[in-house]
C-alpha positions in Angstrom: 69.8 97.7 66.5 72.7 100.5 66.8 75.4 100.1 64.0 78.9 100.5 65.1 79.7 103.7 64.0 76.0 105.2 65.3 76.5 108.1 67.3 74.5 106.4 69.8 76.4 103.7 70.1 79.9 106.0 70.8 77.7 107.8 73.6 76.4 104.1 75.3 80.2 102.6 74.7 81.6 106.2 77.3 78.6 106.0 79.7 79.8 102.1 80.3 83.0 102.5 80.1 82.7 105.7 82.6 80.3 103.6 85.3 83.4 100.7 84.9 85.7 102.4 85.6 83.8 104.2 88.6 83.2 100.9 89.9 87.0 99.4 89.6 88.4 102.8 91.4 87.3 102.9 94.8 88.9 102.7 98.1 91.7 100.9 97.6 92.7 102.3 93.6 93.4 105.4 95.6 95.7 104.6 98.4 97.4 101.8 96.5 99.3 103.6 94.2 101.0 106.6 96.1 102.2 103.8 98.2 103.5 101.8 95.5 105.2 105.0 94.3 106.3 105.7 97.6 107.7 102.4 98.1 109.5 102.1 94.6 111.0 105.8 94.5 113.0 106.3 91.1 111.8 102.9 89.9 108.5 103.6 90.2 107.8 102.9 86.6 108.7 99.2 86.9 106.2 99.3 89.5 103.4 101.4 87.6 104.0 98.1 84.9 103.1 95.8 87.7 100.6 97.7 88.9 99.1 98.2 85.7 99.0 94.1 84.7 96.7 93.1 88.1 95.4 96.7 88.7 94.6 97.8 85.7 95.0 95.0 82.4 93.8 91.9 83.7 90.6 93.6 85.4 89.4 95.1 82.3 90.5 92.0 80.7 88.2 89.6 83.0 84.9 91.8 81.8 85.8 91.3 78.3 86.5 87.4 78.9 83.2 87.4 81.2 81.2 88.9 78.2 83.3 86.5 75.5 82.7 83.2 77.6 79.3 83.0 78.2 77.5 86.4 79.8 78.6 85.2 83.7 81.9 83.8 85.4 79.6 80.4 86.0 79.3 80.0 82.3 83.2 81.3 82.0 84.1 78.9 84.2 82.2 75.7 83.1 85.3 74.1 81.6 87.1 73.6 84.8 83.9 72.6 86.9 80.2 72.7 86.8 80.2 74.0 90.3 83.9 76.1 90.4 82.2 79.0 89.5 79.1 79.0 91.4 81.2 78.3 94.8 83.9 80.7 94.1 81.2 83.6 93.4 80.0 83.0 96.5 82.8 82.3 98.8 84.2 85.8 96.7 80.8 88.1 97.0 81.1 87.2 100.6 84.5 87.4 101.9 85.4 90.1 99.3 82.7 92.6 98.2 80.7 91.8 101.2 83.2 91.8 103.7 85.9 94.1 102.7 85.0 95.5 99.4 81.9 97.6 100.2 83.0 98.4 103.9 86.3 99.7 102.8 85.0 102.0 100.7 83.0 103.4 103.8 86.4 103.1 106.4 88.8 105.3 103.9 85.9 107.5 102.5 85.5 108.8 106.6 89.0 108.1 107.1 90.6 109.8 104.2 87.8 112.3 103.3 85.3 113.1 106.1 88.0 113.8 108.4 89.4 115.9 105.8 86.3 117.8 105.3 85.5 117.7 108.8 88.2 117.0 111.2 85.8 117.9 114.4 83.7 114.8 112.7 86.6 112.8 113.6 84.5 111.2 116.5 82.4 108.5 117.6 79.3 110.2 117.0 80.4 111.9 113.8 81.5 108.6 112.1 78.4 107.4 113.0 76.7 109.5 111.5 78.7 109.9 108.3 78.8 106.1 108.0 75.1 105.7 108.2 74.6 108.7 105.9 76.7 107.1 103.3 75.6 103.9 103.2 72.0 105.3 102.6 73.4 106.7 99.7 75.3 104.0 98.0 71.4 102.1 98.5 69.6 105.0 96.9 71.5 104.9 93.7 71.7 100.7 93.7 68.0 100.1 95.0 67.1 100.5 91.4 69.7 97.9 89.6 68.0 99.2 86.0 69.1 102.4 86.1 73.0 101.8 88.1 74.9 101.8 85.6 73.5 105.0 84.0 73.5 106.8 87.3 77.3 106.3 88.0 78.4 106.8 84.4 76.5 109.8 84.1 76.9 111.8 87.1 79.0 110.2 90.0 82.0 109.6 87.2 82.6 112.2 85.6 82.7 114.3 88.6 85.0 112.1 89.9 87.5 112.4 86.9 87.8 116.0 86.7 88.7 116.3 90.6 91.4 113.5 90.0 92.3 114.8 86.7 93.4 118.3 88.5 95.6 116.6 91.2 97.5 114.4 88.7 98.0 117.3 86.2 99.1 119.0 89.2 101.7 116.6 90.1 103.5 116.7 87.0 103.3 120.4 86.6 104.7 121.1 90.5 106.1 117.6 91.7 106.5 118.2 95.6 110.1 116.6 95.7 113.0 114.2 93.7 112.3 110.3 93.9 114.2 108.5 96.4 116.3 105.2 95.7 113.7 101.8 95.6 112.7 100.8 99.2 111.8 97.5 97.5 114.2 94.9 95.9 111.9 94.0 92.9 109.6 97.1 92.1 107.6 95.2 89.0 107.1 92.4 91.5 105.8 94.8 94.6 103.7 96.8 92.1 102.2 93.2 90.5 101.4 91.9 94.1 99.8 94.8 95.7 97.6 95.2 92.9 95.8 92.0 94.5 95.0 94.5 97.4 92.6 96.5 94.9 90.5 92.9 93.8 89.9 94.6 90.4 90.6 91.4 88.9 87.4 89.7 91.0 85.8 92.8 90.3 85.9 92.4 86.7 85.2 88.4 86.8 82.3 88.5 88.7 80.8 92.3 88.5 81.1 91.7 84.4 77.4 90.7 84.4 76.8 94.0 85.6 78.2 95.6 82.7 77.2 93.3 80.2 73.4 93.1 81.2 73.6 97.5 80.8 74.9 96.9 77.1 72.2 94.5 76.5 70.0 96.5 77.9 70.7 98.8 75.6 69.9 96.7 72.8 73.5 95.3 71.7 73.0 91.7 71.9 74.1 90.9 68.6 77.7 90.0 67.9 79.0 92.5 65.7 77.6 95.2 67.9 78.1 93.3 71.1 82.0 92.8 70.7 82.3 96.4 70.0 80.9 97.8 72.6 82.6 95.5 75.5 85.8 96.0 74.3 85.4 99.8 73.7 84.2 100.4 76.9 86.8 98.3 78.4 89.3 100.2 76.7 88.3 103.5 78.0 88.0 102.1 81.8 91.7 100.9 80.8 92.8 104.0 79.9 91.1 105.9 82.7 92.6 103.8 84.9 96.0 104.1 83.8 96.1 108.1 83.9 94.7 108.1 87.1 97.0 105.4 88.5 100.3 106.6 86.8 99.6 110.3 87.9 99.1 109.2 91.5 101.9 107.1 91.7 104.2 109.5 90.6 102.8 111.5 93.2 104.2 108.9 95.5 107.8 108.5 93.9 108.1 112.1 94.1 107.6 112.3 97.7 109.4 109.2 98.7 111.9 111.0 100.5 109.1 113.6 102.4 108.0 110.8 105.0 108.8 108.1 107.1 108.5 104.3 106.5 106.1 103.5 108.4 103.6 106.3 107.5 100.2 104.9 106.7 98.7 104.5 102.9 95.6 106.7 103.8 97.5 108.6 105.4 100.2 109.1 102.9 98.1 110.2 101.0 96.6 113.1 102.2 100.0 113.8 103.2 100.9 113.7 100.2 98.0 116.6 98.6 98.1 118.3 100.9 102.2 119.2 100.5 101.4 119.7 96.9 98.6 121.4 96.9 97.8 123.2 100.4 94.6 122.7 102.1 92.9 123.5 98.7 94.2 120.5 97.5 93.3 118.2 100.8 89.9 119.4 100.7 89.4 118.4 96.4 90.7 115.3 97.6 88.4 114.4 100.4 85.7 115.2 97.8 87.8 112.7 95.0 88.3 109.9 97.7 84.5 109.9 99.1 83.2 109.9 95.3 85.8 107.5 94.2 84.7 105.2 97.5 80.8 105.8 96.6 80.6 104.7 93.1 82.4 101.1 94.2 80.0 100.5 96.7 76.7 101.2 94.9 78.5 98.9 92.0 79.0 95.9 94.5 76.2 96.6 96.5 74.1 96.4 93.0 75.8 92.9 91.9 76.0 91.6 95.4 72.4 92.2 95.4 71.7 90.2 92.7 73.9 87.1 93.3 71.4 87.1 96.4 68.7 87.1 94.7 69.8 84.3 92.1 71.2 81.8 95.3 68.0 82.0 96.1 65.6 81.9 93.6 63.9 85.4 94.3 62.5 84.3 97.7 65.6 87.3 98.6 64.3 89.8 96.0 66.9 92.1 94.4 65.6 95.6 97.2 65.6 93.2 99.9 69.4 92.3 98.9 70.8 95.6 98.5 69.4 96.6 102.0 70.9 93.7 103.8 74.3 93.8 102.2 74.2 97.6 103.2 73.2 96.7 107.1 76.5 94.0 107.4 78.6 96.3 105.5 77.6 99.2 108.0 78.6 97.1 110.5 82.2 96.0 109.3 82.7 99.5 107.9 83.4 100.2 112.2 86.1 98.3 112.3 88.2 101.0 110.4 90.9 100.6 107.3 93.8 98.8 108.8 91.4 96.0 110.1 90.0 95.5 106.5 92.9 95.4 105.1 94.2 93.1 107.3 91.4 90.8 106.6 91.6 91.2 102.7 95.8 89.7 102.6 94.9 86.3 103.1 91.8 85.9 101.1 93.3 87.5 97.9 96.5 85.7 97.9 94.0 82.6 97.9 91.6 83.4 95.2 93.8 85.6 92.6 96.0 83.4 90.9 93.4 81.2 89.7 91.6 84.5 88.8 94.2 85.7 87.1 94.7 82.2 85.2 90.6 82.4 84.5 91.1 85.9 83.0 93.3 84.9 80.4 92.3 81.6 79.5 88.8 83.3 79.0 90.3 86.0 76.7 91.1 83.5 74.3 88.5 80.9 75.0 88.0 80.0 71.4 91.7 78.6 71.5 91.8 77.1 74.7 88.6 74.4 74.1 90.6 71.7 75.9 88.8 71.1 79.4 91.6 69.7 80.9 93.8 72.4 80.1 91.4 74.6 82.7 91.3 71.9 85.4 95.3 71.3 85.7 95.9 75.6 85.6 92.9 75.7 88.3 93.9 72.8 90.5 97.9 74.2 90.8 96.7 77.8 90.9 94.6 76.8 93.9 97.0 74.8 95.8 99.9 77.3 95.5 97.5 80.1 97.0 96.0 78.1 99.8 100.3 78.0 100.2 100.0 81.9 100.1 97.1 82.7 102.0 98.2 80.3 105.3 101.9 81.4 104.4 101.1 85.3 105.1 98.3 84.5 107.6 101.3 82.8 110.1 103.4 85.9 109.5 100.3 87.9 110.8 99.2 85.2 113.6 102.8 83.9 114.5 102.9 80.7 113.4 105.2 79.3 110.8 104.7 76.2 107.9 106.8 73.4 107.7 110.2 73.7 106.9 109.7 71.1 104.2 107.0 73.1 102.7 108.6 76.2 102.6 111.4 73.9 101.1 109.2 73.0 98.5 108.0 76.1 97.8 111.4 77.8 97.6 112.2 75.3 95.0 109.5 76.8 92.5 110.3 78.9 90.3 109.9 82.8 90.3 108.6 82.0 93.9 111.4 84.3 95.6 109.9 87.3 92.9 106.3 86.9 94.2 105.2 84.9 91.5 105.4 80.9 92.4 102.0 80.1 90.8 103.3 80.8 87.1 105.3 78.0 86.3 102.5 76.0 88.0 100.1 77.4 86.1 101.2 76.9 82.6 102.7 72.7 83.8 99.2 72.5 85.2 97.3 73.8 82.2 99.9 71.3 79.9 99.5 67.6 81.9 95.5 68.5 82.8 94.9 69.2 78.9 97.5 66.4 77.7 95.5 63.7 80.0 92.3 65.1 79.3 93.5 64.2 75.2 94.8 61.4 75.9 91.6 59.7 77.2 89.6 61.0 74.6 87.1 62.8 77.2 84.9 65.5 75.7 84.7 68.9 76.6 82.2 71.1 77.6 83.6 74.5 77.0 82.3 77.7 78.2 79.4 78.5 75.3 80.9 81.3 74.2 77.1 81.5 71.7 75.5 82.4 74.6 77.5 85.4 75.5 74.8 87.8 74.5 71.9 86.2 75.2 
């Protein structure tokens, strides 16, 4: 067993922490926060603080909690149901990674870098062709879930940072314009809520297996090395994350004023390099963005794979997995950014609350050993995003809710900043663990002892 100061140990804790933080910055990490910046102008730092809880805190946060409370978000999540977690991984791996996740990183890796590279690919034949092509290598490096981890932490990431280190260096040395005044009323809130578009938070709940299973792996079951190394590695995918996402939303708020409103986010920001840097700049982007895109879909193609293979019992083997979540992605990847995006609103404002909720609670699952504390934050959590999800999939369809229930909804508090569920939450989490005292139930807990096996 490695001590905590081994050498080794430091060397392990960056590869992990590298291959997380690959995995968390994909499609959307890129496109998501030069339009935040864009969108916030000079108060672009109120929305980097947003961005940074649900983009950036609360994802790294959920791996830690995952690896805490029991090893996997079914174990995490025992306390509010025996079967909450099991049906939420699934209806998540599908509709998320599955569906929009792993495709998206295909749509804006042709969109936002092949066509860079390549404009004359910019057809039906050439995105074809690039789309097979990349899915073949996202299965390559998952086909082989013992060694995924190593692969992107070792070679795909650091790759990856030094091309995105150059552009945000570059973008505080030679800004390409003055910030413009706020389009947005409530930056921190516009920030907060379009960090749901990047799912890191799922991505840490229910890819933290991933991670955790490479660090035992490695032989640090035990506790006091265990603990360590989670957190550590977290840390650096934190900080990572936050250079990277600061830098490029800065790169936003500086060129708030260059564009129109209603430029699009991929294209914004190629728009974006390519003003500050030339057609040097464009290019070392394409290469960023089709990395960046890459290491995210041979991380979810890798845990999608073997979610499969437990639903199942093994009669879907891990190989047989991987290909077939490649194959449906391929498919959705066609329908092109917009369309995915689209599709992602809805289900995130449905499922992110309560993930959110999960997160924390399983940060500090040691205090929180009052079952009914979970059920009450998961049962209001989930009702006011059902309210969310059908709320913003009228505005996109044309139909309206009740004018009673938007009454109601009005009524809640912090619901006009884009935050309804939090006062919910926290009454929720107070009646569900005073009546679960009360009648002098027991709890089950999440097992934090068998974290690490």
């Amino acid at each position: 067993m490695q001590t905590v100061t081994s050498p080794r140990m430091w060397r392990d804790m960056v590869i992990v922490g590298f291959a997380m933080f690959a995995v968390f910055f994909g499609a959307g990490n890129l496109i998501f926060p030069p339009h935040v910046g864009f969108q916030t102008g000079d108060a672009w730092l109120p929305g980097l603080m947003g961005l940074l809880l649900t983009g950036m805190l609360l994802p790294t946060i959920g791996v830690v909690a995952v690896g805490l409370g029991g090893g996997t978000f079914q174990r995490l999540t025992q306390p509010v149901a025996p079967w909450f977690g099991t049906v939420m991984t699934i209806v998540t791996m599908i509709t998320v990674a599955w569906l929009i996740t792993i495709p998206r990183t295909a749509a804006v890796a042709y969109e936002t870098g092949m066509a860079t590279l390549v404009p004359g690919a910019a057809n039906g034949i050439g995105k074809t062709l690039f789309l097979v092509l990349y899915f073949v290598i996202s299965l390559f490096f998952a086909i082989d879930r013992s060694s995924v981890i190593d692969k992107i932490g070792k070679y795909l990431t650091p790759a990856l940072l030094i091309l995105l280190t150059g552009i945000v260096i570059w973008a505080f040395v030679d800004p390409v314009g003055q910030p413009v005044p706020s389009r947005q009323d409530s930056p921190f809130a516009f920030g907060f809520v379009t960090g749901y578009q990047t799912g890191d938070v799922l991505t840490g709940l229910l890819f933290g297996v991933l991670f955790i299973e490479a660090i035992k792996a490695k032989h640090y079951a035990a506790d006091q090395v265990f603990v360590p190394m989670i957190i550590g590695a977290a840390a650096i995918t934190f900080a990572g994350l936050f250079v990277v996402y600061g830098g490029l939303e800065y790169l936003g708020a500086t060129g708030s004023g260059l564009f129109t409103d209603d430029i699009g986010q991929a294209e914004l920001l190629t728009a974006l390099v390519s003003t500050l840097a030339g057609n040097f700049g464009a290019k070392a982007l394409a290469v960023a963005v089709i990395l960046a895109c890459l290491t995210t879909a041979v991380g979810a193609t890798a845990v999608m794979a073997t979610y499969m293979a437990q639903w199942t019992g093994n009669r879907i083997s891990y190989r047989a997995g991987a290909i077939l979540t490649t194959l449906v992605a391929l498919g959705q990847a066609f329908g092109g950014v917009d369309y995915i995006i689209g599709m992602a609103g809805p289900i995130f404002m449905l499922i992110y609350p309560v993930s959110i909720c999960i997160a924390i609670l399983g940060l500090f699952s040691r205090l929180f050993t009052n079952d009914g504390i979970w059920k009450g934050m998961a049962v209001a959590t989930v009702l006011i995003g059902i309210y969310d999800s059908l709320a913003l999939t009228g505005s996109m369809l044309g139909f309206t809710l009740p004018q009673w229930l938007q009454a109601a909804y009005g009524a809640i508090p912090l619901a006009e900043q884009g935050f309804a569920w939090v006062v919910p939450a926290i009454v929720g989490a107070l009646i569900g663990g005073a009546i679960w005292s009360a009648t002098g139930r027991q709890s089950v807990g999440n097992q934090p002892e068998a974290a690490h096996g």
